[in-house]
C-alpha beads as a LAMMPS data file, in Angstrom:
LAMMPS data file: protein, C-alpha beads

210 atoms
209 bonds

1 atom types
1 bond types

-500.0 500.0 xlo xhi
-500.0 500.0 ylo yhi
-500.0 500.0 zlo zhi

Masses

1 110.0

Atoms # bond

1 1 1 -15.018 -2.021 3.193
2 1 1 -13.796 -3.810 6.108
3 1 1 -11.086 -1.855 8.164
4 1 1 -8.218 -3.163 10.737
5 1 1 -6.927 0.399 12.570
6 1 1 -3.361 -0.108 14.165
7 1 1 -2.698 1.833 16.529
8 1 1 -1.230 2.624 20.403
9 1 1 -2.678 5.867 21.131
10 1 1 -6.323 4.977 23.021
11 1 1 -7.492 8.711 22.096
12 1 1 -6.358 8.665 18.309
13 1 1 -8.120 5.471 18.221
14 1 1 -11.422 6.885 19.377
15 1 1 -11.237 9.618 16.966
16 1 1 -10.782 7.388 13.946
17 1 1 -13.806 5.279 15.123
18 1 1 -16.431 8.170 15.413
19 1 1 -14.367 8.980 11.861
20 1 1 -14.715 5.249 10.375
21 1 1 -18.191 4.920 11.793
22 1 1 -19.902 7.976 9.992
23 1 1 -18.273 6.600 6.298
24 1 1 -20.687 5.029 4.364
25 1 1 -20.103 1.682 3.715
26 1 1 -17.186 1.417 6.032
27 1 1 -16.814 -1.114 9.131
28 1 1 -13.836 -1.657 11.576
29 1 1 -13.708 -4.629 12.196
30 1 1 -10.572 -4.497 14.463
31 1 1 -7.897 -2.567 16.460
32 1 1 -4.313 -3.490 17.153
33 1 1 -1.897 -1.350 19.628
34 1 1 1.504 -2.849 18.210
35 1 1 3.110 -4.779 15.345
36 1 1 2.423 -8.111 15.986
37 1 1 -0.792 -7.642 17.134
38 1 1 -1.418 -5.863 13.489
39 1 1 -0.043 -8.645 11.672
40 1 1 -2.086 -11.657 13.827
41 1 1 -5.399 -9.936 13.343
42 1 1 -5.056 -9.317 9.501
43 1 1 -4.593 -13.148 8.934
44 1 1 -7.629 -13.766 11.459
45 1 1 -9.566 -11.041 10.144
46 1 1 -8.801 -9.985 6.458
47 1 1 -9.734 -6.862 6.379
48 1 1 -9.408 -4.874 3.002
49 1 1 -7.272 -2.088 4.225
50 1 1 -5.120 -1.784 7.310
51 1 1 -4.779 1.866 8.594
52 1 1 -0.895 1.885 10.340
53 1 1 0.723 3.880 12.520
54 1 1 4.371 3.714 12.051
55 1 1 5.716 4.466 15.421
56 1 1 4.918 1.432 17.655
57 1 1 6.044 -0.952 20.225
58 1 1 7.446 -3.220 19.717
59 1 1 7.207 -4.137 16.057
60 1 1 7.128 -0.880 14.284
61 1 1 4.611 -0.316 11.516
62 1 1 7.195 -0.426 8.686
63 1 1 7.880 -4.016 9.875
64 1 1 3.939 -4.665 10.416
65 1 1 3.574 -3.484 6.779
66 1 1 6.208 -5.590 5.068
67 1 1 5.001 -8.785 6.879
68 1 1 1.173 -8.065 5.917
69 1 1 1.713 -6.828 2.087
70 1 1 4.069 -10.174 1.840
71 1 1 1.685 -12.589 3.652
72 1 1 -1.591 -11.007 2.562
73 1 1 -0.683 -8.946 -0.917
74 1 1 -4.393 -8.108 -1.197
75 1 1 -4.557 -6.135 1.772
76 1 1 -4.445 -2.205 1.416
77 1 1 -1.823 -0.959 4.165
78 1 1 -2.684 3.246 4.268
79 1 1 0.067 4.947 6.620
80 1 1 -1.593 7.158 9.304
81 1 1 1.557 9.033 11.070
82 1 1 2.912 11.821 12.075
83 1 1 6.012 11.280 10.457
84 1 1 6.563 13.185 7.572
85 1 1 9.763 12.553 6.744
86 1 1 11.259 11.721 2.982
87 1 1 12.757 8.293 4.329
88 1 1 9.306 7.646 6.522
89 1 1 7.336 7.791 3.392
90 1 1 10.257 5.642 1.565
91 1 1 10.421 3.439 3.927
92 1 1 6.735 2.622 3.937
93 1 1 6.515 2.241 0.088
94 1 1 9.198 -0.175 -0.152
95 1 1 7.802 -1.973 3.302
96 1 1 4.224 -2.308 0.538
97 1 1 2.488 0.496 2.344
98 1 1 -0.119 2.172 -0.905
99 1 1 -1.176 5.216 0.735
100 1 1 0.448 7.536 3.176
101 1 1 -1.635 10.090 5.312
102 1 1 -0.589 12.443 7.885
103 1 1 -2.357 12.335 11.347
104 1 1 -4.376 15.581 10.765
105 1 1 -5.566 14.669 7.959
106 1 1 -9.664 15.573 7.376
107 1 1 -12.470 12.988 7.010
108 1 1 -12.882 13.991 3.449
109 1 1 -8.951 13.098 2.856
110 1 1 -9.140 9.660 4.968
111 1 1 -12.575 9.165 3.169
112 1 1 -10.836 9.466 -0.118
113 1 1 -7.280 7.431 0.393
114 1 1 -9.392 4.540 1.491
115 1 1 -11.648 4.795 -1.601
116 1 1 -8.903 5.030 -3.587
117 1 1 -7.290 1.971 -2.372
118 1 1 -10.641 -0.068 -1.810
119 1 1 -10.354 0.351 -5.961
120 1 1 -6.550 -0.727 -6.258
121 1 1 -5.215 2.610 -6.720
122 1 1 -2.804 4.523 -4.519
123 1 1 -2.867 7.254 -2.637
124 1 1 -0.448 10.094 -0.791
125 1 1 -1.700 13.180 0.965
126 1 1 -0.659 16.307 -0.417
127 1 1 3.159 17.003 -0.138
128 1 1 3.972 13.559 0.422
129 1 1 3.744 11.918 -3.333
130 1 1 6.774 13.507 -4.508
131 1 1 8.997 12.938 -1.450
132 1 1 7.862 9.119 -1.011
133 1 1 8.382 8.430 -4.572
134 1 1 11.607 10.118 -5.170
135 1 1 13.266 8.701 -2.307
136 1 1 11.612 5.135 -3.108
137 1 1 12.918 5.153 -6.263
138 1 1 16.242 5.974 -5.332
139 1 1 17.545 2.885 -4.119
140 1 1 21.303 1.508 -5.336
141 1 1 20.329 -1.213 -7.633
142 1 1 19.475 -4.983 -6.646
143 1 1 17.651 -7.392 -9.135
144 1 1 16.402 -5.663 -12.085
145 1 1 18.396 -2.979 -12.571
146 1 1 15.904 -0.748 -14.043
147 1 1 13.450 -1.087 -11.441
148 1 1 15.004 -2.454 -8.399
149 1 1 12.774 -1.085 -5.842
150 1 1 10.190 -3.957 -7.267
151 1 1 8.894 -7.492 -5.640
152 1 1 9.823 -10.407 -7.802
153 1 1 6.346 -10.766 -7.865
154 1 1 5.703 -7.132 -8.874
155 1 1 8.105 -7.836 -11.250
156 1 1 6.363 -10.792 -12.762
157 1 1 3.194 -8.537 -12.992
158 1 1 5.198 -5.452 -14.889
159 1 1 6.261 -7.906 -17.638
160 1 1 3.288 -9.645 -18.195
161 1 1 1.640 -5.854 -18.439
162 1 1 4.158 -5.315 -21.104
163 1 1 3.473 -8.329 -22.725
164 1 1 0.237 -7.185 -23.642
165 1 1 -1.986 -9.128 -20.517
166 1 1 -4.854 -8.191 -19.055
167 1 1 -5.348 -8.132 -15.417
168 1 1 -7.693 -11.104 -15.887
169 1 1 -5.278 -12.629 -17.995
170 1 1 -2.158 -11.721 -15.324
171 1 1 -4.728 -13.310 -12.166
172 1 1 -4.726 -16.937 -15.039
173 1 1 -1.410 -16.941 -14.997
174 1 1 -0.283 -16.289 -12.113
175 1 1 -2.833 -18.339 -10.197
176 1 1 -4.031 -14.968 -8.439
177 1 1 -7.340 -13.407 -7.843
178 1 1 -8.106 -9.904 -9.753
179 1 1 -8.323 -8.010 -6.691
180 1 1 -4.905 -9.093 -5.862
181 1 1 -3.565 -8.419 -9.529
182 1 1 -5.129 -4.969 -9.304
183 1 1 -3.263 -4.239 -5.805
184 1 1 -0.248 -5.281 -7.489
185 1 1 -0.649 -3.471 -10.567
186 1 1 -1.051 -0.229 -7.875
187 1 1 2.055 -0.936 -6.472
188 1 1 4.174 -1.257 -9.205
189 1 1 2.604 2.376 -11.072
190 1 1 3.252 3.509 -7.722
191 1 1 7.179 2.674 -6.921
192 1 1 7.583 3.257 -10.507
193 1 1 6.544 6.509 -10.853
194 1 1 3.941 6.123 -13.999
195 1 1 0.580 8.011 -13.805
196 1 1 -1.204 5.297 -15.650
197 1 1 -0.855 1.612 -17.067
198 1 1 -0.263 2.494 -20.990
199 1 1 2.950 4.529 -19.118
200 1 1 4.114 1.576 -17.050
201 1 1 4.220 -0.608 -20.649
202 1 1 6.059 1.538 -22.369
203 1 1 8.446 2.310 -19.379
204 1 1 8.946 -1.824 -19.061
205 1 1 9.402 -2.554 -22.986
206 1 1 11.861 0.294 -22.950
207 1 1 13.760 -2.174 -20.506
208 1 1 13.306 -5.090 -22.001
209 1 1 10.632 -6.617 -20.550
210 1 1 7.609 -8.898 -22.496

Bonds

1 1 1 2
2 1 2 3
3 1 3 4
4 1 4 5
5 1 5 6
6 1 6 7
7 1 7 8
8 1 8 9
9 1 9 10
10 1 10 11
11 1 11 12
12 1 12 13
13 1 13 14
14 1 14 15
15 1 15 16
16 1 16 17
17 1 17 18
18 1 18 19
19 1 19 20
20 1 20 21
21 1 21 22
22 1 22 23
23 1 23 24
24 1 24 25
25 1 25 26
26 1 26 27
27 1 27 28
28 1 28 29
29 1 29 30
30 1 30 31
31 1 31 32
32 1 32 33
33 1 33 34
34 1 34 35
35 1 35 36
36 1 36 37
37 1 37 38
38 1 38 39
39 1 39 40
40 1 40 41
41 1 41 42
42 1 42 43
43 1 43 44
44 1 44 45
45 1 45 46
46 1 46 47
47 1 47 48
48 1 48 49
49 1 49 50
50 1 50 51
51 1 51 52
52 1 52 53
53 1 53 54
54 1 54 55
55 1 55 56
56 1 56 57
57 1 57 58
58 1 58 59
59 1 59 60
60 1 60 61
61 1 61 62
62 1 62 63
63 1 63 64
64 1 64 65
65 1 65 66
66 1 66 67
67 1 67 68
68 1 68 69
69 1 69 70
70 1 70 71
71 1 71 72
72 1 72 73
73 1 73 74
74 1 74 75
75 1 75 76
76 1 76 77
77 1 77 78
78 1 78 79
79 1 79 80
80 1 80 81
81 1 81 82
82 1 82 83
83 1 83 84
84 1 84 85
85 1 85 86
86 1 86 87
87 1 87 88
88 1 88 89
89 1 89 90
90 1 90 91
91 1 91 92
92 1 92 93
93 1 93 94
94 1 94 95
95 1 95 96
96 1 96 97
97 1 97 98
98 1 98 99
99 1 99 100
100 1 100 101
101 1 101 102
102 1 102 103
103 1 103 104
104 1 104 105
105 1 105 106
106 1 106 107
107 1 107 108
108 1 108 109
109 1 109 110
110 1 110 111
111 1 111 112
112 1 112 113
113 1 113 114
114 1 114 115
115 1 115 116
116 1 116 117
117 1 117 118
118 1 118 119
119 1 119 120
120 1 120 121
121 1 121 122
122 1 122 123
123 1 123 124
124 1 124 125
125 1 125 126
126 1 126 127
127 1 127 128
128 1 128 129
129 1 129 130
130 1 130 131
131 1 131 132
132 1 132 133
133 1 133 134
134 1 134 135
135 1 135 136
136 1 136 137
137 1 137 138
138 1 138 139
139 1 139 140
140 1 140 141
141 1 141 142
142 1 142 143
143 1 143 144
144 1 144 145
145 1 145 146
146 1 146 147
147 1 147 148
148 1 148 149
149 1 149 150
150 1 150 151
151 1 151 152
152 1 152 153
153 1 153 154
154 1 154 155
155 1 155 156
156 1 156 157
157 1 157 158
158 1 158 159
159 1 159 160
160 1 160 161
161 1 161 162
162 1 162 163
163 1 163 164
164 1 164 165
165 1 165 166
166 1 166 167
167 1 167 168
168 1 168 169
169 1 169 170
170 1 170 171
171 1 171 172
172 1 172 173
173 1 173 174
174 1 174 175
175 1 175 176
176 1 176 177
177 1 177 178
178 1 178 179
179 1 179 180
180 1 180 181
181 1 181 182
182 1 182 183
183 1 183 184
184 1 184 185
185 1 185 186
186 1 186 187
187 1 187 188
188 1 188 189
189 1 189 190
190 1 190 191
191 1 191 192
192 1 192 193
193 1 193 194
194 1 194 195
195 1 195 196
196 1 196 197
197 1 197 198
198 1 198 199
199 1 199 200
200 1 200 201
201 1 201 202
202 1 202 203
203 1 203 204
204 1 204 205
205 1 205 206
206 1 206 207
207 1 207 208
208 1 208 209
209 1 209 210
């Protein structure tokens, strides 16, 4: 698993690489100290997950996020902050962010977000779940009006779920690669608040969607 870790703090930084270097099958492969820098080295480097900090100069991590999860939808973005905040965690979701930990948290926990999203799935540290998701799914209503916290390409990807697609089938049609589909597949169970795909389906044909 290849790892780009974004952040300004020189000592934070040296933690995370003694933390990074004793995970098996883990390499860093960069570090960034700001926004742009974040967003530069993920299109030179493609790293499978980005570890942010949110509080930056210059171009803050929610901006970082956005650009990266837009540019390069296959990369992982995993919050690292000390911001704990309901519209933090919000704010990160909807920037494309697919796990949120707080600085703090253990090896076993930072061990276990990115092997969650190294496999396409999400994940929040404890207390955080609820708040992000509530508050990301709270947003006044633009585009679909049932799920309008949702890419247009996220959106695509819900209704060919509900159509009955696999993610094989999604990556044909939509000229992706699976890894990609499965990101996207994360992020929608994710913003939409279903624990599982069969969930998601029913939740989309319920709104019309095939």
């Amino acid at each position: 698993m290849r790892v780009l870790l974004v952040d300004d703090h020189p000592v934070f930084r040296e933690g995370m690489r003694a933390v990074l270097g004793a995970l098996a099958g883990v390499e860093l492969v960069g570090e960034a100290t700001d926004g742009t820098s974040a967003v530069r080295l993920t299109a030179e480097l493609s790293p499978d997950v980005v570890i942010m900090d949110l509080h930056l100069p210059g171009m803050n991590g929610i901006e970082a996020t956005r650009e990266i999860t837009a540019a390069q939808p296959e990369v992982a973005v995993l919050a690292l902050t000390m911001l704990e905040g309901e519209a933090s965690v919000a704010a990160a979701v909807r920037a494309g962010a697919r796990g949120y930990l707080l600085k703090g948290a253990g090896r076993e926990a930072i061990a276990a977000a990115l092997a969650a999203l190294s496999d396409g799935a999400a994940y929040f540290g404890p207390g955080v779940a609820l708040e992000g998701l509530t508050a990301a799914t709270s947003r006044p209503a633009v585009g679909h009006p049932a799920f309008p916290h949702l890419t247009e390409r996220e959106l695509d990807v819900l209704t060919l779920m509900a159509g009955g697609l696999s993610n094989p089938a999604i990556a044909a049609r939509l000229h992706l690669s699976d890894k990609t589909v499965r990101n996207y597949v994360s992020s929608v169970l994710t913003k939409i608040g279903a624990p599982d795909r069969s969930r998601a389906i029913v939740m989309a044909r319920e709104q019309g969607l095939t």
